[in-house]
NUDREN-653283 format. One line per 10 residues: their letters; for each residue z, y, x of C-alpha. Coordinates in Angstrom, 1 decimal, m for minus. Each point is the difference from the previous one (the first is absolute). Layout:
REM NUDREN-653283
A	Z/Y/X | ...
REM end
This chain:
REM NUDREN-653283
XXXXXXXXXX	m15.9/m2.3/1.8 | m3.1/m0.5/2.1 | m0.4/m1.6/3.3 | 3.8/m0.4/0.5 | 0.8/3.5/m0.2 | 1.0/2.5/m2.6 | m2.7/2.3/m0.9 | 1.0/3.7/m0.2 | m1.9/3.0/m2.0 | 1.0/3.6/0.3
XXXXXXXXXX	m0.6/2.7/m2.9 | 0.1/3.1/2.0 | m0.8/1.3/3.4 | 2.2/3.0/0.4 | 3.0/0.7/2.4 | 1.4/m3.6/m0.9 | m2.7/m2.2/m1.2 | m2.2/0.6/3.4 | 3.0/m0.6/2.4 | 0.9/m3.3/m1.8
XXXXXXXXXX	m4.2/m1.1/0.0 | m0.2/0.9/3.6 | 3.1/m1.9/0.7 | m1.3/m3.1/m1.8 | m3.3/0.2/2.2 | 1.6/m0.1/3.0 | 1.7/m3.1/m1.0 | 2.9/m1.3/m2.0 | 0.2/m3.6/m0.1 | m0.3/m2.3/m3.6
XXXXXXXXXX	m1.5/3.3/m1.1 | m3.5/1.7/m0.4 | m1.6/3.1/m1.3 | m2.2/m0.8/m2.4 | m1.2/3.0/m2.3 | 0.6/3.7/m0.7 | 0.1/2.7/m2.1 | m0.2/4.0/0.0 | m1.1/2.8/m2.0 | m2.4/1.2/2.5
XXXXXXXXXX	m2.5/m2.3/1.2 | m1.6/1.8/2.5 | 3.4/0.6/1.7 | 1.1/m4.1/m0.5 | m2.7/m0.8/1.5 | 0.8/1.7/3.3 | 3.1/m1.0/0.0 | m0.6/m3.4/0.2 | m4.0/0.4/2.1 | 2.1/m1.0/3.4
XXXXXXXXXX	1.9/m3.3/m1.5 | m0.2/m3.5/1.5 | 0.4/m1.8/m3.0 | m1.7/2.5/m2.5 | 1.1/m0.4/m3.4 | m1.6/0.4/m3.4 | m0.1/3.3/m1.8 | 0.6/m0.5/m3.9 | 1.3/1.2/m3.3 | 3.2/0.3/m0.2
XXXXXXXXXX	0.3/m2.6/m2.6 | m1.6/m2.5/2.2 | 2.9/0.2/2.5 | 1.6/m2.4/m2.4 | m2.6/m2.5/2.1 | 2.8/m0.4/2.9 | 3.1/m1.2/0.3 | 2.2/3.1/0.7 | m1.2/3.3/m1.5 | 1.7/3.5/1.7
XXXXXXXXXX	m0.4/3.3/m2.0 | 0.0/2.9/2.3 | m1.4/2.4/m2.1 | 0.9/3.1/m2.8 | 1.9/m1.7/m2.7 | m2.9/1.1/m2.3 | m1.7/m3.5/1.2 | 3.1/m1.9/m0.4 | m1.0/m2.0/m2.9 | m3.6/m0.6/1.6
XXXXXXXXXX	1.1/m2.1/2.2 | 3.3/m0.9/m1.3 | m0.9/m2.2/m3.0 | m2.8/m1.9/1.2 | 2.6/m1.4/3.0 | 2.1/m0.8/m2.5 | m1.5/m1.8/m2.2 | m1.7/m2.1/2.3 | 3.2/m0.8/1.7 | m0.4/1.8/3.0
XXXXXXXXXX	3.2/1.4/2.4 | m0.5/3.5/m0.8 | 1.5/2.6/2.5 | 0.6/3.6/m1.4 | 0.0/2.8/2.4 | 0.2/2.8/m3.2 | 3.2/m1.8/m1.2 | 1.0/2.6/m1.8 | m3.2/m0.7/m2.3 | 2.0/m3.4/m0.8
XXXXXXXXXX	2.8/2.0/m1.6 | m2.0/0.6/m3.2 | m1.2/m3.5/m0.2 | 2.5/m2.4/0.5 | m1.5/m2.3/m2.4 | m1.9/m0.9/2.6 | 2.8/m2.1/1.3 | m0.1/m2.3/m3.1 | m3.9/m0.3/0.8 | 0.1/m1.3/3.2
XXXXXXXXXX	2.9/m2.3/m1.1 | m2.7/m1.7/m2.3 | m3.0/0.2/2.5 | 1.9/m0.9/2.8 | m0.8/3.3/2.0 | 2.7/1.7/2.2 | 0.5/3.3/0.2 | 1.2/0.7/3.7 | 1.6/3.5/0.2 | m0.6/1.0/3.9
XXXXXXXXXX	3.1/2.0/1.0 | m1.9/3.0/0.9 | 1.8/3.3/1.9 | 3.2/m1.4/m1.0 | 2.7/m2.0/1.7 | 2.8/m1.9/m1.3 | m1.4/m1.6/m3.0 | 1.9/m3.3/1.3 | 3.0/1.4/m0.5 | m0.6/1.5/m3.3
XXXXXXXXXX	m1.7/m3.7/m1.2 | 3.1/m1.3/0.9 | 2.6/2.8/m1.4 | m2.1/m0.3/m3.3 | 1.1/m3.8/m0.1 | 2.9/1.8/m1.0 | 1.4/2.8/m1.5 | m1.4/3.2/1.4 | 2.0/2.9/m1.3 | m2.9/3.6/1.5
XXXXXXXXXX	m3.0/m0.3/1.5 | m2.1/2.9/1.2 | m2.6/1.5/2.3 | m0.4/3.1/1.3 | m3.7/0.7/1.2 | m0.9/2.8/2.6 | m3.6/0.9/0.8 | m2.0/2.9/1.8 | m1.2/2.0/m3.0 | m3.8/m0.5/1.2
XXXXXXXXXX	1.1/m4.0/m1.0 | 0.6/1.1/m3.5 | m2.7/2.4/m0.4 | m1.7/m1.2/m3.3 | 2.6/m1.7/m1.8 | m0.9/m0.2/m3.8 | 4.0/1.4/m0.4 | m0.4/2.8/2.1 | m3.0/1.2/m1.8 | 1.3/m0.7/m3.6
XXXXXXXXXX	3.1/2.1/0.9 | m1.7/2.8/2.4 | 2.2/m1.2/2.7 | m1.5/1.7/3.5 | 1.0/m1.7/3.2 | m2.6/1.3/2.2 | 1.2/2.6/2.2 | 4.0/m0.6/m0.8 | 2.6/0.9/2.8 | 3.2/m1.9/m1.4
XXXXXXXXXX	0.0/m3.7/m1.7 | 0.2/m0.2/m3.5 | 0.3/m3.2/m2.4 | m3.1/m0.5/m1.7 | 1.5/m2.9/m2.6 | 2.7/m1.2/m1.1 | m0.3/m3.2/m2.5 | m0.4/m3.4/m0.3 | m2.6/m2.0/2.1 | m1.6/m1.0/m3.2
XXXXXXXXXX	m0.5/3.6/m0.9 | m0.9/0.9/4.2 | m2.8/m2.6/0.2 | m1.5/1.6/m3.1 | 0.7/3.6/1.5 | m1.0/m1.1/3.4 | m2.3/m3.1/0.4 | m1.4/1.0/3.4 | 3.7/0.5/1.7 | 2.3/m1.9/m1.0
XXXXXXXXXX	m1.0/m3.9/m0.1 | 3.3/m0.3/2.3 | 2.2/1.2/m3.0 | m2.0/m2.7/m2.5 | 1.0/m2.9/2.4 | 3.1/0.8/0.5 | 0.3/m0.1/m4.2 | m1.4/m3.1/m0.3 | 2.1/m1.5/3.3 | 3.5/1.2/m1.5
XXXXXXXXXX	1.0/1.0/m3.7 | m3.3/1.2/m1.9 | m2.2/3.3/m0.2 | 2.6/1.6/m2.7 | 3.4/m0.6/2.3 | m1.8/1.0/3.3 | 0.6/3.7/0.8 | m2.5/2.2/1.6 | m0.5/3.4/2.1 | m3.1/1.0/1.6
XXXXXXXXXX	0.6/3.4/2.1 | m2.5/1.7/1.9 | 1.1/1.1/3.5 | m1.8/2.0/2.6 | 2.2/m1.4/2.7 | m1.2/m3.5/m0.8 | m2.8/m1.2/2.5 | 0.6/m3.9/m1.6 | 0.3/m1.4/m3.4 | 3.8/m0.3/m0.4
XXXXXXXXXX	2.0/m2.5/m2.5 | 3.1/m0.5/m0.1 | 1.5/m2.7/m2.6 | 3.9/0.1/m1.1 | 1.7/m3.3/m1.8 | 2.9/m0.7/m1.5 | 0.6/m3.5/m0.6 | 2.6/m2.4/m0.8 | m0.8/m1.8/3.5 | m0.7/2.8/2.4
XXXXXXXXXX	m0.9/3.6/0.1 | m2.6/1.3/2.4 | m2.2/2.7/0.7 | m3.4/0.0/1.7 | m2.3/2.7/1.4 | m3.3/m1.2/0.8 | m2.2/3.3/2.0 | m3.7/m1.3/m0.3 | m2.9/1.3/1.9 | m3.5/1.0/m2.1
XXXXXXXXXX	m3.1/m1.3/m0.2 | m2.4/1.8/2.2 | m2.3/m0.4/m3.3 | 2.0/1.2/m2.9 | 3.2/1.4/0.6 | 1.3/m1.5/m3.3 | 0.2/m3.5/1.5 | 2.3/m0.9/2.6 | m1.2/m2.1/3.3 | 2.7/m2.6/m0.8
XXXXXXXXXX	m1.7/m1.0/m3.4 | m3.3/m1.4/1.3 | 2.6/m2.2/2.7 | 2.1/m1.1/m2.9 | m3.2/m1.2/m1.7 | m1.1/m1.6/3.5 | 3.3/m1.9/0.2 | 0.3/m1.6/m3.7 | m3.4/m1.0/0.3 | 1.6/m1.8/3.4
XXXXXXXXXX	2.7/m1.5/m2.3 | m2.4/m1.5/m2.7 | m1.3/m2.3/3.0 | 2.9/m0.2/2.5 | 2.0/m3.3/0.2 | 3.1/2.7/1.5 | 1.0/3.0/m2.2 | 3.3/1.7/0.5 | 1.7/2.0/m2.5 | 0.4/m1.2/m3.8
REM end
C-alpha cells in the first residue's frame, strides 16, 4: 500500500479492463491506478494518452507490483498475471473465472502467500443467495445461457464440432454439460456459468446450456436452484459491450463495485 491508498494494476484493456481504468481515473477513493497491461501497445497507449493520473505500462508479470491485480484479458494470459499476484500476496481479481476452474490449486497458494483471490460477480446476479443456499444442502443447480449468435461467433466448441450459428432463424442449444466442461468449451462466453460453480456446489454438479437465439438482443441467464432452504429462479437480461459483444456492460460495473468494497467501511450483501 502506498500513500494511504491501495494501488490497482489492470492486465487488459478490452471491453472490461478499459471501463474499470477509466473508472479508477476519474476517482475512487482509498484507491489508484497504478499500471497496465495489453497485448497491443500501440492501442494501450491511446487508451490511456487522455488520463489524469497516467499509469505505468508493464509486463504482465510486473502487475504483481500493486496491491490488487484485475485480469481482463483472453484466458490464454491467465497464468501471466495470475501467479506472480499470488505469490507475492497480492488480492487478485479474475474477470476469466472460468480460467480458475482448471486451477484450483491456486486456492491452496494464496492460502500460504496470503493473496486473495476476489471473484467479481460479473453478468450474474444472485450469487448471495446461492453463497448462502450452499451453506447448506443444495439439491440442482443450473444455468441456462442465451446469446445473439454474433456473441458466440468463434467459440473453440463450435468450431471443433462444425456447429454454424451465423445466419440461424430458430434458437438452438449449443451445449449441454457441466460448467467445468463449458469453461473449457467456451472460455470467452461463459465466465458467468464458472462463478456461479465456484459460488454454489462445484464445476462437476453445476449444469449448463448455452443456446443461440436470433430473438435475443441481450445476453440472457437464467439460474434454477433447488435447495434444502429455498428454491428460486433468476433471469438476469444483460446489455453488450459496445466493444466486444462477448462481454456484457454489467461486468466492467461489477468489477467497479468490488473494487469499491475492498476500500469501503459500508458493504451490503454477504
Amino acid at each position: 500500500m502506498r500513500q494511504g491508498l491501495l494501488t490497482v494494476a489492470i492486465g487488459g484493456m478490452g471491453a472490461i479492463g478499459y471501463e474499470v481504468a477509466k473508472a479508477l481515473d476519474r476517482g475512487i477513493g482509498g484507491l489508484r491506478l497504478v499500471a497496465v497491461s495489453a497485448r497491443d501497445t500501440k492501442r494501450l497507449g491511446e487508451r490511456i494518452a487522455g488520463f489524469k493520473d497516467k499509469p505505468a505500462c508493464v509486463d504482465l508479470e510486473a502487475l504483481a507490483d500493486a496491491d490488487v491485480v484485475i485480469e481482463a484479458m483472453p484466458a490464454e494470459s491467465f497464468d501471466h498475471i495470475a501467479l506472480p499476484a499470488i505469490a507475492r500476496g497480492r488480492v487478485f481479481m479474475p474477470c476469466s473465472v472460468g480460467a480458475l476452474l482448471s486451477r484450483m490449486p491456486l486456492i491452496e497458494q494464496a492460502r500460504v502467500s496470503g493473496a486473495r483471490i476476489v471473484v467479481p460477480t460479473g453478468a450474474l446476479l444472485g450469487l448471495d443467495a446461492v453463497r448462502a443456499a450452499a451453506e447448506g444442502q443444495i439439491a440442482q443447480i443450473s444455468i441456462e445461457t442465451r446469446k445473439p449468435p454474433r456473441a458466440l461467433e468463434g467459440a473453440p466448441y463450435l468450431a471443433e464440432n462444425g456447429i454454424e450459428v451465423s445466419g440461424i432463424e430458430q434458437p438452438i442449444c449449443v451445449f449441454d454439460g457441466n460448467a467445468a466442461e463449458a469453461a473449457t468449451a467456451f472460455p470467452a462466453n461463459v465466465n458467468v456459468a464458472a462463478a456461479l460453480a465456484l459460488a454454489g456446489v462445484g464445476p462437476e454438479r453445476t449444469r449448463v446450456q448455452v443456446w443461440a437465439d436470433p430473438r435475443m438482443t441481450r445476453n440472457v441467464h437464467t439460474v434454477r436452484v433447488e435447495a434444502d432452504a429455498a428454491r428460486f429462479t433468476m433471469t438476469i437480461e444483460g446489455s453488450q459491450s459496445v466493444d466486444n459483444p462477448r462481454t456484457g456492460q454489467l461486468a466492467p460495473l461489477s468489477v467497479i463495485a468490488c473494487l469499491r468494497g475492498l476500500v469501503s467501511p459500508f458493504r451490503v450483501g454477504s
